[in-house]
N, C-alpha and C positions, 0 to 999 in steps of 0.2 A: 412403226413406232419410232420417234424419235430421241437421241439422247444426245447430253450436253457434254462437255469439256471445256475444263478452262484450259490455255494454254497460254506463256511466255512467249511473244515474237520473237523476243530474242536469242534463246535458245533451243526454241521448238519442242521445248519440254512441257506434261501436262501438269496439274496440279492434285494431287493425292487430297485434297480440302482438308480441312481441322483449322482451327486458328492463326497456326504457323507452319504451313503447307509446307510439302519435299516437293519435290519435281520430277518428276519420271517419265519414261518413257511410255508406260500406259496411263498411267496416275488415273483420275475415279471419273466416271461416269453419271452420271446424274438422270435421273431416267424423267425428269419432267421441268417445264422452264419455272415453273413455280417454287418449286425444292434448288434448283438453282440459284434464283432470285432471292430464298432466303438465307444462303450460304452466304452471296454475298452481301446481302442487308447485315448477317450476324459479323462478318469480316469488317465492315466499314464500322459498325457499332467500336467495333476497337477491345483494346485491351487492359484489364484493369491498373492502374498505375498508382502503386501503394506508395507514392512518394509524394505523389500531388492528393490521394485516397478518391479517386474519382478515374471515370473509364476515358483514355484518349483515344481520339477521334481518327480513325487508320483508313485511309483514301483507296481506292481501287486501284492501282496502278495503271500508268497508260498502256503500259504492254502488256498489259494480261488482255485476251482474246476468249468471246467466245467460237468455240467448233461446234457447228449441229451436223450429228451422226442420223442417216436415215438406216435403222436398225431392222431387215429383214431373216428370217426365220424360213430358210428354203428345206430344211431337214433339222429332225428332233430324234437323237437317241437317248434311251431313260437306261438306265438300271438301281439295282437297290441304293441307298445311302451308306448302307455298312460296306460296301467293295471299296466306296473311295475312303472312308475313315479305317478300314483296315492296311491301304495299301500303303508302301513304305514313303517317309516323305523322300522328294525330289535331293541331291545334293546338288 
């Protein structure tokens, strides 16, 4: 299975997606090129700009990259859902 990432050349950071993305060191995953390709259809579509009352037109950047992840699954451990929502959070 494969999964996507955008990343910054420039700083080798990925992109967490939403309209006005953070950069991180994991940042999100995309698990298919389709859901991808409409992240960034929704990103170029732009953002609404109440001053002109119409959406501008926001370009892809040249340094964003995509990364394709070949995602394999060599071992699966399960347990219930209530251990991990019980256990205390991380500090």
């Amino acid at each position: 299975m494969k999964v996507y990432k955008i990343r910054d050349k420039k700083t080798g950071l990925f992109s967490t997606g939403g309209q006005n993305p953070k950069w991180t060191r994991n940042g999100k995953a995309w698990s298919s090129e389709g859901s991808l390709k409409s992240h960034l259809t929704q990103h170029v579509q732009g953002v609404y700009d109440y001053n002109l009352r119409s959406y501008r037109t926001v370009k892809v950047p040249k340094n964003w990259e995509i990364v394709e992840y070949e995602y394999v699954c060599n071992q699966m451990n399960t347990y219930p859902a209530s251990v991990l929502a019980e256990r205390p959070a991380k500090k």
